[in-house]
VMD Tcl script that draws the C-alpha trace (Angstrom):
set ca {
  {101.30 67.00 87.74}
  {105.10 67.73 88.85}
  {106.09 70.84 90.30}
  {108.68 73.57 89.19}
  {111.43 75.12 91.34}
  {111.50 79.13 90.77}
  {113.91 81.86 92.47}
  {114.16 85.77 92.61}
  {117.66 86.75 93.58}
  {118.26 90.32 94.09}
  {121.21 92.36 95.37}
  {120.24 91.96 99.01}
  {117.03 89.14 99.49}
  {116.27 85.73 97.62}
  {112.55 84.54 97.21}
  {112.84 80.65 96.20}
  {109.30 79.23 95.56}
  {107.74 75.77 94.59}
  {104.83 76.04 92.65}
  {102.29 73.74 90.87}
  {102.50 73.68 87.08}
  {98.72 75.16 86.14}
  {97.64 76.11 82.92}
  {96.99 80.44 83.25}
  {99.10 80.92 86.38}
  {100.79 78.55 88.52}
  {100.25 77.86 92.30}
  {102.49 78.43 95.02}
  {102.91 75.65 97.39}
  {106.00 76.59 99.17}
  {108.00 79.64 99.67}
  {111.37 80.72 101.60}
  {112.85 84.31 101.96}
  {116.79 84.57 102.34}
  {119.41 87.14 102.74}
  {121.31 86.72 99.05}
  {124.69 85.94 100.74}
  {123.46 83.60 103.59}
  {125.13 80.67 101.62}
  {128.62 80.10 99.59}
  {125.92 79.57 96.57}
  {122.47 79.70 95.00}
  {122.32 75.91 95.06}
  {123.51 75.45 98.37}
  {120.21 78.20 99.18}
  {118.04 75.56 97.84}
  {119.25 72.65 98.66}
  {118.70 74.06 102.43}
  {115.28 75.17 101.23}
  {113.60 72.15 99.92}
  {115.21 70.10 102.78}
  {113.35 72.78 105.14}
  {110.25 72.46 103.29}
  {110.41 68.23 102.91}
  {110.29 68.40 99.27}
  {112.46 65.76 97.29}
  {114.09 67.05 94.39}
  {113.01 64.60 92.55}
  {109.58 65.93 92.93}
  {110.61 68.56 90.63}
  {109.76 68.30 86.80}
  {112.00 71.96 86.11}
  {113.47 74.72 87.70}
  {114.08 79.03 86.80}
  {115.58 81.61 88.67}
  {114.99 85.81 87.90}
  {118.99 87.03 88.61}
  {119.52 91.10 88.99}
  {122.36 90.98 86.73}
  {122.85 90.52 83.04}
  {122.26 86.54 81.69}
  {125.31 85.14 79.91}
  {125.09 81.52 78.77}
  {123.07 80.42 81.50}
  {125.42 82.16 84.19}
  {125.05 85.71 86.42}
  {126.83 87.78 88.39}
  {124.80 89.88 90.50}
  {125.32 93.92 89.60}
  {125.35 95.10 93.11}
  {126.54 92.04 94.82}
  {129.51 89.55 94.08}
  {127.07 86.45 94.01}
  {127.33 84.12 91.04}
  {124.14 82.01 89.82}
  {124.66 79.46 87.66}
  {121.62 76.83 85.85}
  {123.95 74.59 85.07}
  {125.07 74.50 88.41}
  {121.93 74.25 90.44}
  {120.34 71.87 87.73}
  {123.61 69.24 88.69}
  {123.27 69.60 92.75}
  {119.61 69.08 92.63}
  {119.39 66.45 89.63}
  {116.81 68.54 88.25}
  {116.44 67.90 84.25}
  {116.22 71.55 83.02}
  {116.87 75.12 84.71}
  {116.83 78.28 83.07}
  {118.23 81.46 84.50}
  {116.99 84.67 83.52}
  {117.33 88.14 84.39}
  {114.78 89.33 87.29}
  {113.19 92.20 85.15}
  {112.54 89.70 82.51}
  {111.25 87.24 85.42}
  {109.39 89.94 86.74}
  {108.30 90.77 83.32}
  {106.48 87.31 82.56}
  {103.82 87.48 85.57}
  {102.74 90.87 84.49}
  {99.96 89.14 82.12}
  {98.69 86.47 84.92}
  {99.04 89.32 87.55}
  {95.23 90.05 89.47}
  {94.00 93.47 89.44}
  {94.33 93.78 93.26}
  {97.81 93.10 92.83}
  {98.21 96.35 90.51}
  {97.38 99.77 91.42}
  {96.52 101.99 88.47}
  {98.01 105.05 88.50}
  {97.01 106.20 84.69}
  {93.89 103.99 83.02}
  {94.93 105.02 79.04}
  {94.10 102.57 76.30}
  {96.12 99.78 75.69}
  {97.21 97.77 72.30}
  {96.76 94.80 73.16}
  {99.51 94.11 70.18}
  {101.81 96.37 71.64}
  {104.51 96.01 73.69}
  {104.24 96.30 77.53}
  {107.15 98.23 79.10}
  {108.34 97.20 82.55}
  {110.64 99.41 85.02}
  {111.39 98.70 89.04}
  {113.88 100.61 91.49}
  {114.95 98.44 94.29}
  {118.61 98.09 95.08}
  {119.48 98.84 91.91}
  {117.21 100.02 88.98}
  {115.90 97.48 86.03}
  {114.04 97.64 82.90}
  {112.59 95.04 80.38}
  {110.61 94.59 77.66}
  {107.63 92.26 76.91}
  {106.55 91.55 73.20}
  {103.57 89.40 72.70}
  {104.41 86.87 69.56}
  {101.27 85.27 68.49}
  {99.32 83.25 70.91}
  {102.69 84.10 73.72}
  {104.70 86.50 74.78}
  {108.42 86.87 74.91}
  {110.04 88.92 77.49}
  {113.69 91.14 76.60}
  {116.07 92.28 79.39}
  {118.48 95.38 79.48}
  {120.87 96.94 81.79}
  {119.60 100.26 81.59}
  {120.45 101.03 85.44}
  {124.05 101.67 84.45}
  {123.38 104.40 81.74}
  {123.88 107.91 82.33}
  {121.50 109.74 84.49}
  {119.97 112.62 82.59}
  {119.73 115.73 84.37}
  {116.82 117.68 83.68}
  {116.04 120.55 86.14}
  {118.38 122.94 88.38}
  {118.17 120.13 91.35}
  {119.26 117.14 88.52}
  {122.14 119.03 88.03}
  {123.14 119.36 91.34}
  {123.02 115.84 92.00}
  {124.83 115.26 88.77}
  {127.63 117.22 89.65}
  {128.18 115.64 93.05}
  {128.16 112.42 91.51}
  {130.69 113.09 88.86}
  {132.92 114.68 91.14}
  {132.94 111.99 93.13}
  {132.87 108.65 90.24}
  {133.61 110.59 87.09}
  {129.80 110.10 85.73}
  {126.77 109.59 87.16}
  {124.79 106.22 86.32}
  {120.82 106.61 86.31}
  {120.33 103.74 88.80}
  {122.60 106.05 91.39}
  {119.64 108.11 91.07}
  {116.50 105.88 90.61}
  {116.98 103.30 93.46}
  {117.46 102.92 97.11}
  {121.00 103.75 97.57}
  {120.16 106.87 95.00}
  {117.93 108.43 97.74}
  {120.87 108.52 99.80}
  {122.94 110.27 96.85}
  {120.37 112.45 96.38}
  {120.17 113.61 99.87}
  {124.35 113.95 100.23}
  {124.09 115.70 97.13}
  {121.55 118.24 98.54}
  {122.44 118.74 101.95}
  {126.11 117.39 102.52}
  {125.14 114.67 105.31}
  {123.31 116.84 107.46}
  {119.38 115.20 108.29}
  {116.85 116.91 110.49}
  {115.73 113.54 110.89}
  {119.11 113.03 112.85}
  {119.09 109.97 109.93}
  {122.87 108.39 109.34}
  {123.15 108.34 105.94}
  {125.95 105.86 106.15}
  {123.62 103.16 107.58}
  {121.68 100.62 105.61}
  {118.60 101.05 106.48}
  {118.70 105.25 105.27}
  {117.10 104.38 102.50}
  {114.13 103.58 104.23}
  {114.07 106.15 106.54}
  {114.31 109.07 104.06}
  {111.32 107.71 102.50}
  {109.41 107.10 105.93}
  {110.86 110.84 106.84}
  {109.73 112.22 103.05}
  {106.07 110.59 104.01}
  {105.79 111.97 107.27}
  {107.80 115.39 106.13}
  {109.73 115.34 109.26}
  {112.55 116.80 107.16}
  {112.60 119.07 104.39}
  {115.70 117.36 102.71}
  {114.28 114.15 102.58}
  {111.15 115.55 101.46}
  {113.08 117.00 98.93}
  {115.27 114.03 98.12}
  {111.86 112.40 97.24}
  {110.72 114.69 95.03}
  {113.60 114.50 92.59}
  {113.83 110.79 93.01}
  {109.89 110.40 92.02}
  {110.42 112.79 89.31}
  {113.85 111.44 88.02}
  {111.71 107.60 88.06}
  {109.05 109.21 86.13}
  {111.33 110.72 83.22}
  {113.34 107.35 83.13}
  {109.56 105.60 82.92}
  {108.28 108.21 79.86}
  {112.48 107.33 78.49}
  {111.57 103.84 78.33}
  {108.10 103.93 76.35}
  {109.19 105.99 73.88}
  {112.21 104.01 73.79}
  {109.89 100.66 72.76}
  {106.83 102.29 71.60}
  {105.48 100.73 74.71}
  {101.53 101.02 74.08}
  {100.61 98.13 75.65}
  {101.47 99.50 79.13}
  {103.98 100.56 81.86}
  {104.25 98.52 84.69}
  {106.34 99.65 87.67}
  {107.85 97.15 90.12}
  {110.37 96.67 92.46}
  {110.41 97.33 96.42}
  {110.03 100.92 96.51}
  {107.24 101.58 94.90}
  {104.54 100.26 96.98}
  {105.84 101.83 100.07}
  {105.46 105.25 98.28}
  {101.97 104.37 96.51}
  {100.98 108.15 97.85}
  {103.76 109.79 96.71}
  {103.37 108.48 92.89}
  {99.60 108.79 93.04}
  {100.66 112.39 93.92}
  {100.85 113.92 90.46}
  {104.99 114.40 90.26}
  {105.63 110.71 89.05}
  {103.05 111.17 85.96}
  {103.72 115.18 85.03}
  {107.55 114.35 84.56}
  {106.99 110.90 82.32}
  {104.24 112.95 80.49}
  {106.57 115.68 79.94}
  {108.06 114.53 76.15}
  {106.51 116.84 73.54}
  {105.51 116.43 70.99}
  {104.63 112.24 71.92}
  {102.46 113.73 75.14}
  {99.21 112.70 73.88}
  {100.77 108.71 72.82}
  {102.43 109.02 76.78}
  {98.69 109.74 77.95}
  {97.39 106.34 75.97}
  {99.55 104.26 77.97}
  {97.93 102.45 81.07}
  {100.51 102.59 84.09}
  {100.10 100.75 86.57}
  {102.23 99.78 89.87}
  {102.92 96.18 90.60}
  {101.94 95.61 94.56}
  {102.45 91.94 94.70}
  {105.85 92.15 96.40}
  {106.53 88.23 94.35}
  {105.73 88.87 91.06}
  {109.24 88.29 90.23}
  {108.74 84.60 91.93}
  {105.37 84.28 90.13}
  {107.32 85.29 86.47}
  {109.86 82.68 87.48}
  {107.47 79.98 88.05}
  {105.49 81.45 84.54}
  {108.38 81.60 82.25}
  {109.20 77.83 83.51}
  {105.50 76.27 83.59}
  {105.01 77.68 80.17}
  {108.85 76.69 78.73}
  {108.54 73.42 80.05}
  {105.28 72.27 78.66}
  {101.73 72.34 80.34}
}
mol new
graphics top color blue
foreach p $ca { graphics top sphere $p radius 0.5 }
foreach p [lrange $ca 0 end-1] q [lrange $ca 1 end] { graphics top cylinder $p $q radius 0.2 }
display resetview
């Protein structure tokens, strides 16, 4: 049975992945992890990648690839970084007879119903319709959401760019972070907010720089260590700057059922979630997307889970083309 080619590329990593084509979920035989501009393009990254791994191209029967930007005619360019995927282009340099590029919340969307339940951790049980539309929303880099609607005897997965709407202030702290934001870019965009460089936002907004942490916010990794310093409370800022992140994600998360009626769950993905598993277990994440009287008791119906499986977007990738291209 041939193989399929399948690719995550986000704003700052690449997952490519070559998996067998199964029937249920497919299984991965090789896997690379790059830094998203380590090469001119995408199909220079795999090219390098299936040479390291000694697989032929030839080997491979299809090919898809989750992008973190919006999907026009088969082409990308990433939101948060000036890389440019292209099917057409990767399907030509690796003589590979179909590719399909889609975005990586709709990749990420398509392994959520071959997903094991130790890859998920449940943070509300509710009832789901199994007819009803499952809701997907992850804060890494930037912030994504999708949409997956089950047609018949499949499902079809729907992308957005909802990380580049306005950020919706709710409390006395929201609007303090609003306000900095606009001052400084004229409006503020929710994934400013609700994603990794948002913690840093959030923290400038709150305490002008200063870190008891000693933390430069101007460094890449202070997204990380806010969180690690929220966890450990070694400073009240950052414990702060958690707070209204978790309960800015959780409004955004209650935004987007009601948005699709999405009763047949709310999974939440992306890199930060799993490394705050205690925080959003904590109570904040939940009270805030509960919080939309008078639909509280349909918000309370709807199973949310977190997705732990740090390559489900990978996985949806190799789904999406296992299933497109024909068992």
């Amino acid at each position: 049975m041939a193989n399929v080619l399948a690719g995550d590329v986000g704003g700052t990593t690449t997952r490519l992945g070559v998996f067998e084509r199964r029937s249920g979920r497919p299984a991965l035989l090789a896997r690379r992890t790059y830094g998203t501009r380590d090469f001119a393009t995408i199909e220079a990254m795999t090219m390098a990648f299936l040479r390291d791994e000694g697989i032929p191209a030839s080997t491979l029967s299809a090919g898809c690839y989750g992008a973190a930007g919006p999907v026009i005619d088969g082409v990308a360019t990433l939101t948060n970084t000036p890389v440019r995927v292209d099917a057409r282009a990767i399907a030509d340099a690796l003589a590979v007879p179909h590719v399909w590029l889609l975005n990586d919340l709709e990749a990420l969307a398509y392994a959520v119903p071959v997903l094991a339940g130790d890859e998920v951790c449940v943070l509300q049980e509710g009832g789901p319709n199994r007819s009803g539309a499952i809701a997907i929303i992850a804060a890494g880099t930037g912030l994504g959401e999708a949409v997956l609607y089950p047609m018949g005897d499949r499902v079809v997965a729907k992308a957005s760019e909802a990380g580049r709407t306005d950020f919706a202030a709710r409390t006395e702290r929201d609007i303090i972070v609003l306000r900095a934001l606009t001052r400084e870019g004229g409006r503020a965009a929710l994934e400013q907010v609700v994603s990794g460089p948002g913690l840093v936002n959030i923290h400038n907004a709150l305490q002008r720089d200063r870190c008891e942490a000693g933390i430069d916010m101007a460094a890449p990794d202070a997204p990380s260590a806010i969180t690690n310093s929220a966890i450990t409370r070694t400073c009240r800022t950052c414990v702060e700057t958690m707070d209204v992140f978790i309960d800015a994600y959780g409004a955004e998360a209650g935004n987007l059922v009601l948005r699709v009626v999405a009763t047949g769950g709310l999974y939440v993905g992306g890199g930060i979630a799993p490394k705050i598993l205690d925080l959003l277990t904590g109570g904040g994440f939940l009270a805030a997307l509960l919080a939309k009287a008078p639909f509280t008791e349909l918000l309370q119906s709807v199973p949310v889970k977190v997705i732990l499986n740090s390559e489900a977007g990978l996985l949806g990738a190799a789904q999406f083309c296992s299933v497109t291209s024909g068992i």
